[in-house]
C-alpha positions in Angstrom: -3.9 -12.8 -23.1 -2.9 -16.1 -21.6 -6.0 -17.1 -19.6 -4.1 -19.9 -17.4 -1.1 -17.3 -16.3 -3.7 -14.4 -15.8 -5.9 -17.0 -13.6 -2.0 -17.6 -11.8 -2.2 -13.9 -11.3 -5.2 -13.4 -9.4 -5.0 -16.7 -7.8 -1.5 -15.1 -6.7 -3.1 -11.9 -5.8 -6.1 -12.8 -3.7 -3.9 -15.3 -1.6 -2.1 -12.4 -0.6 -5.4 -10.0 0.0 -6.6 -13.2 2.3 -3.3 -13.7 3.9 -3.1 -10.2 4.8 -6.9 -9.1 6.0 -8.5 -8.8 9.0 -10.8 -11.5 10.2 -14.3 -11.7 8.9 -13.4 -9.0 6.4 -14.2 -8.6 2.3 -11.9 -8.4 -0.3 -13.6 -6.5 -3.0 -12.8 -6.8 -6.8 -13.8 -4.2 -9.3 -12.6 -4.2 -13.1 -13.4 -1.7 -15.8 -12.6 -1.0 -19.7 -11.5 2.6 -20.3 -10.5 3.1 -23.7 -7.8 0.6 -24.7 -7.0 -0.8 -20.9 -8.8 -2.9 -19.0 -8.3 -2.0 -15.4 -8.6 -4.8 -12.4 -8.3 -3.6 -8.6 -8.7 -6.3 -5.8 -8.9 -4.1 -2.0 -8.6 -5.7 1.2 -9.1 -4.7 5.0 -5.7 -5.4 6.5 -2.5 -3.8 8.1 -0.9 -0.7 6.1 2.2 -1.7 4.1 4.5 1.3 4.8 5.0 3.2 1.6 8.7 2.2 1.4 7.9 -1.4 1.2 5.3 -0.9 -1.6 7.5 -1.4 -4.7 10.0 -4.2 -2.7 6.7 -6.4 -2.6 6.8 -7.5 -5.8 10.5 -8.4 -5.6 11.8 -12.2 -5.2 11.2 -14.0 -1.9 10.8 -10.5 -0.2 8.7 -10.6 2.8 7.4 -7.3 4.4 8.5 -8.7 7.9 9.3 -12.1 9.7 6.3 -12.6 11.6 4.6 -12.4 8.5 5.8 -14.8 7.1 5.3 -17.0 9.5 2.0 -16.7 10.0 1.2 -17.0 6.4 3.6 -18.8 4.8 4.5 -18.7 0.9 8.4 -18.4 -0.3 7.8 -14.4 -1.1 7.1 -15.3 -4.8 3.5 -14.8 -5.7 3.5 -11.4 -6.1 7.1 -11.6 -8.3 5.4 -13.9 -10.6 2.7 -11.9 -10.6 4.3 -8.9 -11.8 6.6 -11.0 -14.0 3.3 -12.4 -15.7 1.5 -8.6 -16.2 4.6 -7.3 -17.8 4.6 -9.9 -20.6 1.2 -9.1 -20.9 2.4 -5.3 -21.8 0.7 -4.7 -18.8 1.0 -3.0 -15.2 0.4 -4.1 -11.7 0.9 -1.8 -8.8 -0.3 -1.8 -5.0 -1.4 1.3 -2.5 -2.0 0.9 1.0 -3.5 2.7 3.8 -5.8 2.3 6.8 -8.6 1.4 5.4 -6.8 -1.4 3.6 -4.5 -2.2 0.7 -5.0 -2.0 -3.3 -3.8 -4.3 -6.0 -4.0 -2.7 -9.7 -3.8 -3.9 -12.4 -4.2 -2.2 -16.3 -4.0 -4.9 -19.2 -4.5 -3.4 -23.3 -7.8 -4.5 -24.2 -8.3 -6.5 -27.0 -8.9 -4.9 -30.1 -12.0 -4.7 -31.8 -13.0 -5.4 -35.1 -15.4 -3.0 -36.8 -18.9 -3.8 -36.6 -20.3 -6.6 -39.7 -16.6 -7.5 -40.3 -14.8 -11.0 -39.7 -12.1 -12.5 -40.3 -13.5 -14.9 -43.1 -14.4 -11.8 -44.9 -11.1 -10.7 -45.8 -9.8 -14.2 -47.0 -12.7 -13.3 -49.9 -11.3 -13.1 -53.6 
């Protein structure tokens, strides 16, 4: 992966979980391998995003509500480049929410593995 535009990602990503938290509140980031996809969840405390708005949040310069964006400003792009970012990575990024706060997750392929005692500089060999 490009390590600059998946640091963009969650940069993107946790500006939004701050934006959105309550005060004085964690935002909690947990990522695991599980087979060939590394998984990446960032959870915050915050207000629920209906479940109709879920998938619009990762549209273009949509905000969930005015007074939002007021208060936290941004053009409504962060999360669009996000997603725009995770798909050329052939990955996935999606986003639950509830009352006990919101989820961000992500699955990226994990990179593949060579087998143990080989390189690369062993195959150039003749």
């Amino acid at each position: 992966g490009d390590p600059e535009k998946l640091a963009r990602v969650f940069n993107n990503i946790l500006k939004n979980e701050a934006a959105y938290s309550y005060p004085d509140t964690a935002i909690e980031i947990q990522a695991w391998q599980n087979g060939e996809r590394i998984h990446i969840t960032f959870t915050n405390q915050g207000p629920v995003i209906p479940p109709e708005n879920l998938n619009s949040i990762f549209e273009k310069f949509y905000r969930l509500d005015s007074a939002r964006s007021s208060a936290t400003g941004g053009a409504g792009l962060g999360l669009a480049i996000a997603k725009e970012i995770i798909n050329a990575h052939q990955g996935t990024i999606s986003a639950s929410s509830d009352e006990t706060g919101t989820v961000f997750s992500i699955t990226l392929p994990a990179p593949a593995q060579e087998p143990a005692g080989t390189k690369a500089a062993d195959s150039n060999a003749s």
